[in-house]
Structure formats: C-alpha cells, structure tokens
C-alpha positions in Angstrom: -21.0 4.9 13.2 -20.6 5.5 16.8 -16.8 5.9 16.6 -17.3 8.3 14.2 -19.8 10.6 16.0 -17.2 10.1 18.9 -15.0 11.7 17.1 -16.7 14.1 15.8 -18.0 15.1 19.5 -14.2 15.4 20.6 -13.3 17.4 17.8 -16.1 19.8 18.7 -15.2 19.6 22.1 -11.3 20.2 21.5 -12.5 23.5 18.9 -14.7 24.4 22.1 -11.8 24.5 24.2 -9.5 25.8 22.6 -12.0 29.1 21.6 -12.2 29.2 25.8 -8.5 29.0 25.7 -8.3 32.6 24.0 -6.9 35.5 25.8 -8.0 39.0 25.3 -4.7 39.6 23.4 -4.9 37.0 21.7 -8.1 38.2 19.7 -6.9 41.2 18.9 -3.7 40.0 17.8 -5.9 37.7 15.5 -7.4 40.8 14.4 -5.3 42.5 13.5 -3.2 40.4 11.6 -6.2 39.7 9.6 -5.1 40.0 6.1 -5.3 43.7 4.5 -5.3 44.3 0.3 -1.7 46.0 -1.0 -3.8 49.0 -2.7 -7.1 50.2 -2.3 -9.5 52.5 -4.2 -12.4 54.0 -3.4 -15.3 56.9 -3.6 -17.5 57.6 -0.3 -20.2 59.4 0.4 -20.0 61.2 4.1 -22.7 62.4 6.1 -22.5 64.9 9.2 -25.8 64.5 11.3 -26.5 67.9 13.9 -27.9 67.5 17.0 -30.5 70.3 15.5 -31.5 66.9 13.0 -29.9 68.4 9.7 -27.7 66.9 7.5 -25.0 67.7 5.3 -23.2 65.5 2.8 -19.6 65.3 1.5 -18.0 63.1 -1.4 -14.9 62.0 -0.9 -11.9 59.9 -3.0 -10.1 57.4 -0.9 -6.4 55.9 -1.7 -3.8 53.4 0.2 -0.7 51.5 -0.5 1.0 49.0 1.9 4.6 49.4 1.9 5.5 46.6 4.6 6.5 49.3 7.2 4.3 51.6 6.1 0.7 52.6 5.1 0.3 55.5 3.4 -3.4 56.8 3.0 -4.8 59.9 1.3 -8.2 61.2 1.6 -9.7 64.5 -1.0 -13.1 65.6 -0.9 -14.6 66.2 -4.1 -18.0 68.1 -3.5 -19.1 70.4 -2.0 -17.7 73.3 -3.3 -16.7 74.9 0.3 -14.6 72.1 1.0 -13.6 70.9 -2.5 -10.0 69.3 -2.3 -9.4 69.5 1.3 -7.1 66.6 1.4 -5.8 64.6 4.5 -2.2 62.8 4.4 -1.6 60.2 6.5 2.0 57.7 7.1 0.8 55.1 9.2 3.6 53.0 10.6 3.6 48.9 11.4 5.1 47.5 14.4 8.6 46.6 14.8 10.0 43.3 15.6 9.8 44.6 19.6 6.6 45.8 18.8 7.2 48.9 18.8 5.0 51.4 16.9 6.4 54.8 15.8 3.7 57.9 16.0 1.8 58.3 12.4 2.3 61.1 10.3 -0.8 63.8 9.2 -1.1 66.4 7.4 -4.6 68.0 6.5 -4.4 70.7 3.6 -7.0 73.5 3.3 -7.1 75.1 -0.3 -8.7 78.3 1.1 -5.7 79.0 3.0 -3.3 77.3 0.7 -2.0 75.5 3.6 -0.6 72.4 4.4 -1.1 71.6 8.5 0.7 68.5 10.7 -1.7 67.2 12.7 0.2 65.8 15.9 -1.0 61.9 15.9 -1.0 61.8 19.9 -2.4 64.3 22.4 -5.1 66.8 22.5 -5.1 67.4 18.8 -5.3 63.8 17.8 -8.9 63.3 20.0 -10.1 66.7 17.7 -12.9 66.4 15.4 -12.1 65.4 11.9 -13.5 67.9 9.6 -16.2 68.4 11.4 -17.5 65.1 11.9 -17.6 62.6 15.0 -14.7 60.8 14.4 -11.3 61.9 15.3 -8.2 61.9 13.5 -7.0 59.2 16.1 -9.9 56.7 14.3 -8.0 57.4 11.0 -5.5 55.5 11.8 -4.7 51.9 13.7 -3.7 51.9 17.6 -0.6 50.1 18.4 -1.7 46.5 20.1 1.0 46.5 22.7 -0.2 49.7 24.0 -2.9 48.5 25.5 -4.1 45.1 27.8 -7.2 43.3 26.9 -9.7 41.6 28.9 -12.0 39.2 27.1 -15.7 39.9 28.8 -17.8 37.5 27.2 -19.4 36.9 23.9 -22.1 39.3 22.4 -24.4 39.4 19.2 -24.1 42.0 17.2 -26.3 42.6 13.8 -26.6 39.0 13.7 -22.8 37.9 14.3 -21.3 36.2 16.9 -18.9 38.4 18.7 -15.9 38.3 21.3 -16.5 41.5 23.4 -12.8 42.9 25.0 -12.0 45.8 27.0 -9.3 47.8 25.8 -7.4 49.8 28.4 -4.1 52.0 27.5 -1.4 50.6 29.3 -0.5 54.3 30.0 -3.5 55.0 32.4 -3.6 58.6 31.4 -6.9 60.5 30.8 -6.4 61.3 27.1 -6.8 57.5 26.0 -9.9 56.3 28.1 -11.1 53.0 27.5 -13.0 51.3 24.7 -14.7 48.4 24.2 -14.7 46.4 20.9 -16.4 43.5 19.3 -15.0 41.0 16.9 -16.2 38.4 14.9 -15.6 35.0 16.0 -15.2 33.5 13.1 -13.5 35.9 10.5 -11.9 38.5 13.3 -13.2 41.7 11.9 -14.3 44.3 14.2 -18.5 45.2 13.9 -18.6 47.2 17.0 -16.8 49.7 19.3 -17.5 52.0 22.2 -15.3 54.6 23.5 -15.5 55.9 27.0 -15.0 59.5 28.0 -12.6 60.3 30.8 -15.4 60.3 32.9 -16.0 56.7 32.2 -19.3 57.6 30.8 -20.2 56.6 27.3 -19.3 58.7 24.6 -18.9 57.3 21.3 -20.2 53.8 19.5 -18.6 52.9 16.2 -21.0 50.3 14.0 -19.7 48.8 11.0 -22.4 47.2 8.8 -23.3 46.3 5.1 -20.3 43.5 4.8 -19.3 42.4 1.4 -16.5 40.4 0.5 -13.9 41.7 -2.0 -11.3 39.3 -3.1 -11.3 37.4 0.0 -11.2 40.8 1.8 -14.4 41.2 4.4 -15.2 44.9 4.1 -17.6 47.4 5.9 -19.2 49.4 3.5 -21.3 51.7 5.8 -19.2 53.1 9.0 -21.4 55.3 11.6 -19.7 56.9 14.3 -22.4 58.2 17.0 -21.5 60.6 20.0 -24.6 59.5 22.3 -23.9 62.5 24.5 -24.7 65.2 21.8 -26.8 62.8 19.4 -24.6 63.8 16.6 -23.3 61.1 14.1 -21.6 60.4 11.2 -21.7 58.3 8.3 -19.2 56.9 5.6 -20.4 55.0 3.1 -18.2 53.5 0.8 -18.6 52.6 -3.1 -16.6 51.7 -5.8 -14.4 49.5 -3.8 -11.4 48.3 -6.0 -8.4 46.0 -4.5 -5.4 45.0 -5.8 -6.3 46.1 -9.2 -3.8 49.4 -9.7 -0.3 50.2 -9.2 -1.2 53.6 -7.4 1.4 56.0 -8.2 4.2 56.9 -5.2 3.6 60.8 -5.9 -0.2 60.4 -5.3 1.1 60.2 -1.2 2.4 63.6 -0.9 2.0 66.6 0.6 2.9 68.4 -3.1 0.0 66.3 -4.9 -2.4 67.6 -2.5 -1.1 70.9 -2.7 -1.8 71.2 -6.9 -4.9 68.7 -6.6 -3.4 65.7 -8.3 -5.6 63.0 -6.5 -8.9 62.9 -8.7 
C-alpha cells in the first residue's frame, strides 16, 4: 500500500511538473491544434447592445468546411428585413510547413447595393466593426501563432475553469495589433476568455465564451459576447442548431456567386 501511494505521489508530482514545464507557446500551440469538425452547421441569434441600452437582434445561418489548407466559412443573415441576405465570405488559410500563414480572404455582400466588397484581412479595415457589432472582421478569423510571442502570466479562474492566462504580443510591434490577453482551459485547451488592449494600452475589449456543450467530442461555446468597456456596447452570438460532421456541404455554397443569387438558406 505504501509503494503504491508512492507512486501515485510521483506521478502527480511528474504531471505537476511537467504543467510548470509549459511555455507560453506551447499552450497556444496546444490550442490551437485542438481538434476542429470537417463541416459545420448552424443558426445564431445576434444581438447588438447601444450604449443608449437598446437592443437590436439579427438571425443569422452559419457554414464551414475544412479543406486541409483551407477553411472556408460563409455567414447570411436571415431576418431582419433591412439586412436580409447580407452575406460575409471568408478563405481562411492554415499554416505552412514554415509556418507561414497567408492573409485570409473576405468578401461582405450587400443586396441593397448588389455589391460584392473585399474586405482587406490586415490593416485599418480589418480592426472595422463587423456589421455594426463589437467585433471586428479580424475576430472572424484565426491569427497566425508564429506572429506573435507568448508569456505564460499565471493561472486564473474563469466561470468556474481552471485557466492558463498568456499575453499575446505581435511580434511586429506596430500599433494596429496591440496586445491581448487570453485564457485557456487547462485541461481541454479551449479558449473561455480574452482581452484586447487598445493602442493606448488601456482596455478595450473582453471576449467571454460561455454555455459549453460537447458535440461529437467537439467542446463548443454556444454564447459568445464581445464587450467594448470603453463605450459599454456589446454583442452577443448565440448559437443553436449545432450540427457536425453530418453533411457534405456543397463547394458552390463558398462563393461569392451563391451569395450574390441567395443560395445559402
């Protein structure tokens, strides 16, 4: 008995260790090779909050395929009628075997100008609001690992989870890609938190990720806010009808011409 709670005490103490052991990097590279579904399905329900306290609501169809080198995502909101199949495109690219990560590709149609738009995925453009809400169409996408370092700060609770807290700082040092701080899970590596500084260093926005299920093995946030504590505006997506690796999504459905005629229902 007492060799066996020996052992059981190194064990513990080699797991302890080796969780010290973990670099900033390494986390994140942990998360974000989490594993992601092939195709995913999904309605939303999105809701802009004013600084003035009202609200207005959007429904939303979500799509995505992983190609291996590519992600392609469409988004189509459905209701309400002003905004009824605005549809956003989006190619979002994996890392090479340098690690590498080519720019995404965006376009945002707008049926009352019968206009298809690229949105630029770096820059000015890419911080801009995303159809009015507090996210920007740099959160649409995934930031390239190797463009930034990472500094492990500690361990934080977050809605009840354990969390690594890292700094994230663009290895670029340039003022349009400030800082941001994220938490991840310690034991599943999925991201509950972030906070993104302005370029003022001051606190801008903080992302919460909440109402986890799990879908085929996937871990998934069904309720996203995004909240700019600097105007007390925020934003919430939350998602329903969650289906994974049940469909063959058709290869036209990621095109600027099926958001153009309104083909993603």
């Amino acid at each position: 008995m007492k060799k066996t709670i020996l052992s059981v005490a190194a064990l513990l103490l080699a797991s302890s260790l080796y969780a010290q052991s973990l670099t900033g990097y390494d986390i994140m590279k942990k998360a974000d090779e989490v594993p992601q579904p092939k195709t995913s399905s999904s309605t939303a329900t999105l809701t802009i909050h004013s600084k003035k306290g009202a609200d207005r609501t959007r429904e939303v169809i979500m799509k995505s395929k992983d190609y291996g080198d590519v992600t392609k995502e469409v988004i189509v909101f459905t209701t309400p009628k002003d905004v009824a199949g605005t549809g956003y495109l989006m190619f979002d690219y994996a890392e090479d075997a340098n690690g590498n990560k080519k720019d995404s590709d965006n376009w945002l149609y707008m049926p009352a100008m019968q206009k298809t738009r690229r949105i630029a995925s770096s820059g000015s453009e890419s911080e801009g609001s995303f159809m009015g809400t507090d996210f920007t169409y740099q959160d649409m996408g995934e930031r390239s690992l190797n463009n930034y370092t990472y500094t492990l700060l500690g361990e934080e609770t977050v809605d009840g989870v354990l969390c690594y807290k890292i700094e994230c700082v663009s290895k670029a040092h340039t003022e349009k890609d400030p800082r941001y701080i994220t938490y991840i899970g310690k034991k599943d590596y999925v991201m509950r938190k972030c906070e993104f500084y302005d370029r003022q260093d001051q606190l801008h926005r903080v992302l919460t990720c909440t109402d986890f299920v799990t879908i085929k093995g996937f871990v998934t946030a069904q309720k996203m806010k995004m909240e700019n504590v600097q105007t007390g505006t925020w934003s919430l997506i939350e998602t329903k009808n969650i289906v994974y690796d049940e469909e063959d999504i058709d290869d036209s459905l990621f095109t600027v011409a099926a958001l153009e005629k309104g083909r993603i229902r």
